[in-house]
TIDREN-418964 format. One line per 3 residues: number of its first residue (from 1); their letters; for each residue x, y, z of N, C-alpha, C. Coordinates in steps of 0.1 Angstrom, whole numbers, plus 5000, padded with zeros to 4 digits. Layout:
N
NUM) A) X:Y:Z:X:Y:Z:X:Y:Z | ... .
//
This chain:
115
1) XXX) 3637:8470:0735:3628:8469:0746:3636:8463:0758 | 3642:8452:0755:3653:8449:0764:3666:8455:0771 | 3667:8464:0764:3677:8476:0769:3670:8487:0780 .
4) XXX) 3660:8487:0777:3650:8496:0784:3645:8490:0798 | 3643:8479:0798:3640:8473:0806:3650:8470:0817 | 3663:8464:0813:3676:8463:0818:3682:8475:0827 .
7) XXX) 3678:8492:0817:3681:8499:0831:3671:8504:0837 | 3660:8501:0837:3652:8502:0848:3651:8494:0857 | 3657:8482:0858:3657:8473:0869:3673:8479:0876 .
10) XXX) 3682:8480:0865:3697:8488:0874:3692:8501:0880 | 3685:8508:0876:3682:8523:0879:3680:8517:0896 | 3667:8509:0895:3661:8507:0910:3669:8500:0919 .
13) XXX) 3679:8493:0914:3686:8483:0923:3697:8495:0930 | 3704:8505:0921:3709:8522:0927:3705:8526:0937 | 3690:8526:0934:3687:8536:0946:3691:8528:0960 .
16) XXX) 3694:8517:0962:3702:8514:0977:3711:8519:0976 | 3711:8526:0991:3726:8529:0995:3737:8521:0993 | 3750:8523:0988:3758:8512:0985:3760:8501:0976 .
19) XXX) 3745:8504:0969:3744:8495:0955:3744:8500:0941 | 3758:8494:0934:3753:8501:0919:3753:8491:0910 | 3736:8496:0904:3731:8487:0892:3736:8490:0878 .
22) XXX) 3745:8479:0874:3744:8481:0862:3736:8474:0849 | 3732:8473:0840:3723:8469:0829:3731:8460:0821 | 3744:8458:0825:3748:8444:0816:3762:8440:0826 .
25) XXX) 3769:8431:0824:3779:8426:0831:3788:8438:0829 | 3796:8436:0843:3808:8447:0845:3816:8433:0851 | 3834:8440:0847:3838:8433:0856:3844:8440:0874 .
28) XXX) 3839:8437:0881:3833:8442:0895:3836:8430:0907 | 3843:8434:0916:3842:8423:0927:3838:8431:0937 | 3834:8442:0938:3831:8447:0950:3814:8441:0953 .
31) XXX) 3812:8447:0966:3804:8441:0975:3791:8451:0972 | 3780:8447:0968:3769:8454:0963:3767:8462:0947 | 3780:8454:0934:3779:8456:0924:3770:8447:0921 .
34) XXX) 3762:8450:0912:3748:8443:0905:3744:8448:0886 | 3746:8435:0883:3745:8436:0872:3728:8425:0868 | 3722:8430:0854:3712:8426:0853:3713:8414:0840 .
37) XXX) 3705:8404:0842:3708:8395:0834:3691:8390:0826 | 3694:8389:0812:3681:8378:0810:3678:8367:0812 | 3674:8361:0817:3672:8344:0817:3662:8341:0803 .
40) XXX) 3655:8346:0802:3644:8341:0790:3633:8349:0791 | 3627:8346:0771:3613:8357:0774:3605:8345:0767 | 3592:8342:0778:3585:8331:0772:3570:8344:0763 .
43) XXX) 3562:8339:0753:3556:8341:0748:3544:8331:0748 | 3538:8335:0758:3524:8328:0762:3511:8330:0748 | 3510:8342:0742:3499:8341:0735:3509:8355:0728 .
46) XXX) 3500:8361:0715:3500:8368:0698:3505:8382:0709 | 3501:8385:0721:3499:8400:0726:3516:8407:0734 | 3526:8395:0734:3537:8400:0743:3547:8388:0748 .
49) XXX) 3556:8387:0757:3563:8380:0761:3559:8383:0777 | 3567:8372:0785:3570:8380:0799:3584:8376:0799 | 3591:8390:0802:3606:8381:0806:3612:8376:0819 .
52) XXX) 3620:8369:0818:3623:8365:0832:3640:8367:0831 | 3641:8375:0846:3654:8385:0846:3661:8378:0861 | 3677:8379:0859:3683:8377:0872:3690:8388:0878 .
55) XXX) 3692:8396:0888:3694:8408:0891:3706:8401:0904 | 3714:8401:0895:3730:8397:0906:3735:8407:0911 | 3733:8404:0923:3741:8410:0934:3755:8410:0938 .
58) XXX) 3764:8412:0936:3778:8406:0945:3778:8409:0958 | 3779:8396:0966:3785:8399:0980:3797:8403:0987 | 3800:8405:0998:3814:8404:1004:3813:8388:1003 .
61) XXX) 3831:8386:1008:3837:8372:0997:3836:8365:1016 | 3835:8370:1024:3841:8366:1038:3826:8360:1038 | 3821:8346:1042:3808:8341:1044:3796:8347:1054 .
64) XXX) 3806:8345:1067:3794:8353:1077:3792:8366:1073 | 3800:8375:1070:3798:8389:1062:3788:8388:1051 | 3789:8380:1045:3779:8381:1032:3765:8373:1036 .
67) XXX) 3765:8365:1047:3755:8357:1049:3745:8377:1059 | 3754:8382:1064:3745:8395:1069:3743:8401:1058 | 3750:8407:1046:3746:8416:1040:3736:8414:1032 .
70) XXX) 3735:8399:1029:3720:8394:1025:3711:8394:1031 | 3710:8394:1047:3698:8399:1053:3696:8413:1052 | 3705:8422:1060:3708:8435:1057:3705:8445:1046 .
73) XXX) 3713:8439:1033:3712:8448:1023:3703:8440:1013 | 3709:8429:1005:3698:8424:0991:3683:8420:1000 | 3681:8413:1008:3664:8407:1012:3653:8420:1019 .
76) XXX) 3663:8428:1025:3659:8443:1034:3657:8454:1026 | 3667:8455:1012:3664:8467:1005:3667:8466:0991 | 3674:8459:0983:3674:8454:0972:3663:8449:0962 .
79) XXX) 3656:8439:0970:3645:8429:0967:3631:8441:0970 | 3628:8447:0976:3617:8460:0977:3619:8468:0963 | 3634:8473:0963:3638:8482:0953:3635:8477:0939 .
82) XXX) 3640:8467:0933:3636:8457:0922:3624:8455:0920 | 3617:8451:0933:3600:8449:0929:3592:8459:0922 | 3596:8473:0924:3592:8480:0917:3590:8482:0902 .
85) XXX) 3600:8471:0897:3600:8463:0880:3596:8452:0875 | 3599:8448:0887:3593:8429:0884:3590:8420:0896 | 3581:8413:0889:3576:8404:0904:3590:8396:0908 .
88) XXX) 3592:8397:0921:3605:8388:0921:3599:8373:0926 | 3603:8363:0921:3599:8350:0923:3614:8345:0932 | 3624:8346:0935:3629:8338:0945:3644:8349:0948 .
91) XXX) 3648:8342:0957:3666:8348:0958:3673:8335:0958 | 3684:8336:0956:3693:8323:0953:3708:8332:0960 | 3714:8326:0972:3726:8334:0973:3735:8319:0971 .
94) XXX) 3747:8321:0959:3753:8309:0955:3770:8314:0952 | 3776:8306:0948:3787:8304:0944:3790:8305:0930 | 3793:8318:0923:3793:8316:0908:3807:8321:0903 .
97) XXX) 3809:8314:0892:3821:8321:0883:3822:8334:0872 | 3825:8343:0877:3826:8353:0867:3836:8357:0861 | 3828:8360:0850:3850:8360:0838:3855:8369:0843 .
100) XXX) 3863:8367:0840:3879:8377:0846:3878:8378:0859 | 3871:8366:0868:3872:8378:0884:3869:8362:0891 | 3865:8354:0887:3868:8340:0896:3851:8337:0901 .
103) XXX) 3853:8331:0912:3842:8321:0916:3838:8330:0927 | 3829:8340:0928:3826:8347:0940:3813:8346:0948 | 3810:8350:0958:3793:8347:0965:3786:8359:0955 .
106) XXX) 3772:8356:0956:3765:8364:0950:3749:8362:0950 | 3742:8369:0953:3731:8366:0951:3721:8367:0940 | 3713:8363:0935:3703:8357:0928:3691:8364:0930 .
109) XXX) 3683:8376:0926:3674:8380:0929:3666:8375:0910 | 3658:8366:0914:3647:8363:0901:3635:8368:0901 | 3628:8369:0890:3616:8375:0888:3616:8376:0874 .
112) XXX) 3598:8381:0870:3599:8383:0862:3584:8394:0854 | 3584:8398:0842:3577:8412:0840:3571:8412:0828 | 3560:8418:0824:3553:8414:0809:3562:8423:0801 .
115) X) 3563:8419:0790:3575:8426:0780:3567:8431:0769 .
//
């Protein structure tokens, strides 16, 4: 179910121009690669889970450039696209380390979806 789920949130994060979703980590430094992440699936009652998913964006590495393409691309068309899978509960644009590829900007699109 989680495989399923994983590319249907990459499928929708695609449809932006310029964005390609993938369903598990790639190693990727370009500017609008997006990989899909689980954070956790809580199980409230006998009937299901809801999971809660992070949908990483990479930015351009240049700050004011990525500080636009987060208005521009992930908050303007990313975050719409996604919603169509999961409620998105916040964005986070931060400083992370990714294996093989170093400490890059990226954003943080959270949410989450009954499983």
């Amino acid at each position: 179910m989680s495989a399923d789920v994983r590319q249907l949130i990459a499928e929708a994060a695609s449809t932006v121009k310029g964005v390609t979703g993938y369903p598990y980590f790639v190693q990727s430094t370009a500017p609008g690669s997006t990989e899909v992440r689980l954070e956790r699936i809580d199980y409230p009652n006998a009937f299901g889970g809801v999971g809660h998913w992070n949908v990483v964006v990479l930015l351009p590495q240049d700050m004011a450039q990525a500080e636009k393409y987060l208005d521009d691309v992930v908050l303007a068309k990313v975050v719409p696209a996604v919603a169509e899978q999961l409620v998105v509960t916040s964005v986070v644009p931060q400083r992370t380390d990714f294996p093989g590829a170093g400490v890059l900007l990226a954003a943080f699109i959270n949410g989450h979806r009954e499983e």
